[in-house]
C-alpha positions as CSV (number, residue, x, y, z in Angstrom):
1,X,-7.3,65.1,163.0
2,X,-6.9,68.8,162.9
3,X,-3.2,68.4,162.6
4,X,-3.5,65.2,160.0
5,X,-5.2,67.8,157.5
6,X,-2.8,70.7,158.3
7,X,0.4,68.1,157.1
8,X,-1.5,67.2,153.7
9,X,-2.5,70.8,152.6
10,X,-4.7,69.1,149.3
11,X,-6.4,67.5,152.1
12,X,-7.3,71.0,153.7
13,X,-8.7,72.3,150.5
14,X,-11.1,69.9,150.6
15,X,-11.7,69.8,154.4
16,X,-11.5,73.1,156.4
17,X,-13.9,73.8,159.6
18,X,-12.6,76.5,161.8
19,X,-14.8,76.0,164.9
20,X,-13.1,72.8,165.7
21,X,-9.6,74.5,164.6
22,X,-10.2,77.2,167.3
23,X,-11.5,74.7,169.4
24,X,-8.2,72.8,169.4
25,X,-6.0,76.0,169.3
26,X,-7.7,77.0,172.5
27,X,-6.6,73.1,174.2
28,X,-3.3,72.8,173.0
29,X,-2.4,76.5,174.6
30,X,-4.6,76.7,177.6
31,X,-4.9,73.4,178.6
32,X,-8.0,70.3,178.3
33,X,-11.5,72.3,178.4
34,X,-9.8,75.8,179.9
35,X,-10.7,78.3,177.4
36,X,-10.0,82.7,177.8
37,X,-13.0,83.5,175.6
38,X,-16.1,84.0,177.2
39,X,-18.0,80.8,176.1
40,X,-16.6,77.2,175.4
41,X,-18.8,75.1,172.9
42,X,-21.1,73.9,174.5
43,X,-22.6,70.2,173.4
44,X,-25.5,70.2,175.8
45,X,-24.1,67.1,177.1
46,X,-23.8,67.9,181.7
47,X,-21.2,64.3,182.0
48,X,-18.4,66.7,179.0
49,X,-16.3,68.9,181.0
50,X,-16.3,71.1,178.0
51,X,-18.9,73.4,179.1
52,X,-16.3,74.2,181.6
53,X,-17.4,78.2,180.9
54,X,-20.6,77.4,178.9
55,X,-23.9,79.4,178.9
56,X,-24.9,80.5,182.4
57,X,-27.9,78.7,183.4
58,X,-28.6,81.6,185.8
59,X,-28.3,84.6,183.3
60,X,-30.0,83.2,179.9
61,X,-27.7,84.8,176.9
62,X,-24.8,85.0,179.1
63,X,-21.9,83.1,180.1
64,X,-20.4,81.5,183.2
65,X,-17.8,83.3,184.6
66,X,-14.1,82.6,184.2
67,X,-12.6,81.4,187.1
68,X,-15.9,79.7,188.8
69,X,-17.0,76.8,186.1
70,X,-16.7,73.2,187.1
71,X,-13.2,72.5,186.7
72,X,-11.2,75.8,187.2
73,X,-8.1,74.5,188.2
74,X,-7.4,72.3,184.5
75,X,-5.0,75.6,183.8
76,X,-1.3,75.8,183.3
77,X,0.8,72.5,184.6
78,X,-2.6,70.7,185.0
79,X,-3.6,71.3,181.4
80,X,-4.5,67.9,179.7
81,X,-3.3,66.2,183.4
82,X,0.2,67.2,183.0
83,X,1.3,64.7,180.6
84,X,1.2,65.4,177.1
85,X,1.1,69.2,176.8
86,X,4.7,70.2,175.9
87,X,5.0,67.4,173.4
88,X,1.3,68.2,171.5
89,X,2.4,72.1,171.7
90,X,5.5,71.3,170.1
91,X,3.8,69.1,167.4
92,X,1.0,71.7,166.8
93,X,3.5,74.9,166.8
94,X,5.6,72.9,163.7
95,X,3.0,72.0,161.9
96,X,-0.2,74.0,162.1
97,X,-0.7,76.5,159.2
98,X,-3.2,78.8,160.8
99,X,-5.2,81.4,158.7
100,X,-2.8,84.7,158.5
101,X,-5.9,86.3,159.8
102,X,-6.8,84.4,162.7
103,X,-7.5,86.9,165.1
104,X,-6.5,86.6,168.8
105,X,-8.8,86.5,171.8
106,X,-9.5,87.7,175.2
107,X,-11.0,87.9,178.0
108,X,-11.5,89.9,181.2
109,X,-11.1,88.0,184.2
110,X,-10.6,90.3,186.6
111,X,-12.7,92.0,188.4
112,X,-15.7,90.4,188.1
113,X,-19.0,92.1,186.2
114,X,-20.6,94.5,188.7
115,X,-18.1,94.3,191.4
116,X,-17.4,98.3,193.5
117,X,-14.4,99.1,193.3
118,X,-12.2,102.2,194.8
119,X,-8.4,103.3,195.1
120,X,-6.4,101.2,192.7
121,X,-7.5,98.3,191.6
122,X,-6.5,95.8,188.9
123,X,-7.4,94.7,186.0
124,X,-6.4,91.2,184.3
125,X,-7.3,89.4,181.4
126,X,-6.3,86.2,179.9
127,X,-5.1,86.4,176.3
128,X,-3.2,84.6,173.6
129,X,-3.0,84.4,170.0
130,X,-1.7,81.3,167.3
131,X,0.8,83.7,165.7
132,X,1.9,85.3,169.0
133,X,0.7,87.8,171.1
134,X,2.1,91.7,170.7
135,X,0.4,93.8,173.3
136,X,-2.8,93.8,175.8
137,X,-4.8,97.8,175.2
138,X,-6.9,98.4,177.8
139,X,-10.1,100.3,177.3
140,X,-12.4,102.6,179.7
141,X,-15.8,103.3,178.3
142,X,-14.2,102.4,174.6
143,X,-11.0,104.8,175.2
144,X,-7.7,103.3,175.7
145,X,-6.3,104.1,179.5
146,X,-2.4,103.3,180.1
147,X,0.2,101.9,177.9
148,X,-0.4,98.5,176.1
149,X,0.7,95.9,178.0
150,X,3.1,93.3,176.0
151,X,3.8,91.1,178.4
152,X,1.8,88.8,181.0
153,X,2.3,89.1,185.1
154,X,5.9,87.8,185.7
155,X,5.4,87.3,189.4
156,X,2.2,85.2,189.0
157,X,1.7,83.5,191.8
158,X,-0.5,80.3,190.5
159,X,-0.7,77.3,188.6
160,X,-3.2,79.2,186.2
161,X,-1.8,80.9,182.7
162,X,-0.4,84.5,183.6
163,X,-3.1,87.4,182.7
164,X,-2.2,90.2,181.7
165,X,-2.7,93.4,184.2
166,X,-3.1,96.9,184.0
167,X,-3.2,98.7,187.2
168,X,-6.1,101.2,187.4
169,X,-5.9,103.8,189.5
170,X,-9.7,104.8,190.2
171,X,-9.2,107.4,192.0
172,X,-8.7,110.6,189.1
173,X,-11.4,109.0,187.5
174,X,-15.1,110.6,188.6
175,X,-17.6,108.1,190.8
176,X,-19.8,106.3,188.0
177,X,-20.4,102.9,186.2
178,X,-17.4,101.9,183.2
179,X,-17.5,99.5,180.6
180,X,-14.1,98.3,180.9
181,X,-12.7,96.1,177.5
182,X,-9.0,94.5,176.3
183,X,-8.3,94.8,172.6
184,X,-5.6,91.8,172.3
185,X,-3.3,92.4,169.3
186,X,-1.2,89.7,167.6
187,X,2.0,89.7,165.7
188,X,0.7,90.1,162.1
189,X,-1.5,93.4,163.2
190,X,-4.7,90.9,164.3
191,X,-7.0,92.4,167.1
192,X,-9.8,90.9,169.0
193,X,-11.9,92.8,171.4
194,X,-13.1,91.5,174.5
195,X,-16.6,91.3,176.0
196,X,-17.0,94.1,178.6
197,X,-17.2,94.1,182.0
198,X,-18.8,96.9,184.1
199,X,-17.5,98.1,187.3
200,X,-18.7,100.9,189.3
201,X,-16.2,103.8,190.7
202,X,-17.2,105.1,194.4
203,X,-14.1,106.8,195.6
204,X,-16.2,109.4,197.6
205,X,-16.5,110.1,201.7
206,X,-18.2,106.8,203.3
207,X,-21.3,108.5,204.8
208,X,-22.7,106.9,207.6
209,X,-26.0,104.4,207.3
210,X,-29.2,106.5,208.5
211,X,-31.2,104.6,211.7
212,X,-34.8,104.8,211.9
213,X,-35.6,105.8,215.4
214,X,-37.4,102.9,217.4
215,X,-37.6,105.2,220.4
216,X,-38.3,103.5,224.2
217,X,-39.6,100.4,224.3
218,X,-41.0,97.8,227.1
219,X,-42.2,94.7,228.5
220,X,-43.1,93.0,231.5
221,X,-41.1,90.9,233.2
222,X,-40.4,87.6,231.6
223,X,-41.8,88.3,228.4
224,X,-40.2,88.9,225.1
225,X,-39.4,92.2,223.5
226,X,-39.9,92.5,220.3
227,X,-38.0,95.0,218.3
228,X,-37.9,95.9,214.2
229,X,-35.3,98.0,213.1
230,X,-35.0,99.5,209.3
231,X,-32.1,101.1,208.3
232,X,-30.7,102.6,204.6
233,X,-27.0,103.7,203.5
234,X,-27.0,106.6,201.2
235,X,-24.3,104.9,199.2
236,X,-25.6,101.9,198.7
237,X,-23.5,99.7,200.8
238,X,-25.0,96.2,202.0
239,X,-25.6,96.6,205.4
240,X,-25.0,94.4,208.5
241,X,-27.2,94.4,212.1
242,X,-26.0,93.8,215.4
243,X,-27.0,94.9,218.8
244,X,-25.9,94.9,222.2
245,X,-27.1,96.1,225.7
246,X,-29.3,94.3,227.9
């Protein structure tokens, strides 16, 4: 229908809604109900697969996850089942008339919100934009870090759409919590800015975790001994148990 008002321009005067057009830019480029934004529209209806990366049920006011919704794997050659997708691009790319100041979009992907990391670790994001993409700017805490990326991984080696990555080398950067961002920029000078993601930086000496003492203990023979043991890491680190002996 989208398309049907885009070939009769009168038509578009009179009809224009730009949710569904962004809705359907978003399907014919990254495939049936796998969107790079953060949140997909969401009808309130659990049998559509359209809340694919909906609201987060678990986090009220935020959004699943990419990568762990219901149907992850509906990217690249899977997009609409594999069947129509070259010959509805091919349609849409002749004859959609997009506003000159659609903007792109983006969206980190990986690492995950709150994930530790250390060394070099990178980041990817998926991004595309209706008049072509130019560039991928990273950002650190609202500063750009690196060169702007202007191409997606090469070497990618899945089914999903190639992100675009920025390898971050964490370790010149002090220990702390960063708000990292993409600002996605598209061929007629359009940016969008991503939602951030926060990771936190510990590139410092491992100290060991710190035992509480449970000094000698005994039992009489044939009877249980009962033991509690508390322990704490001084950089935060889960912790796992395990004893031996006899």
């Amino acid at each position: 229908m989208v398309l049907v008002f885009n070939l009769f321009p009168a038509m578009k005067e009179v009809w224009y809604h730009p949710p569904l057009e962004t809705y359907v830019q978003r399907w014919v480029y990254h495939g049936t109900w796998t969107l790079p934004d953060p949140c997909a529209p969401y009808d309130g209806n659990p049998a559509n697969r359209g809340i694919t990366y909906g609201p987060d049920p678990n986090n009220p006011g935020d959004c699943i996850k990419n990568g762990v919704g219901r149907f992850p794997l509906l990217h690249g050659t899977y997009r609409d089942g594999g069947a129509q997708s070259a010959y509805v691009k091919k349609l849409w790319d002749s004859y959609y008339t997009p506003d000159p100041e659609t903007p792109p979009h983006a969206a980190i992907i990986f690492p995950l919100d709150g994930t530790r990391v250390h060394s070099s670790v990178p980041l990817e994001v998926s991004a595309y934009a209706v008049h072509g993409m130019i560039s991928v700017q990273f950002l650190l805490n609202g500063d750009p870090v690196g060169s702007p990326v202007t191409g997606p991984v090469s070497d990618y080696a899945s089914d999903r759409t190639p992100p675009y990555r920025y390898d971050w080398n964490t370790s010149t950067w002090p220990d702390g919590t960063y708000a990292v961002q993409a600002r996605a920029t598209d061929q007629r000078g359009n940016s969008f800015l991503s939602a951030p993601v926060e990771l936190i930086v510990h590139n410092g000496t491992n100290r060991l975790p710190v035992l509480t003492p449970i000094g000698n203990k005994s039992t009489p023979e044939g009877r249980m001994l009962q033991l509690q043991i508390n322990a704490t890491d001084p950089d935060g680190t889960p912790l796992e148990y395990s004893a031996t002996g006899e």
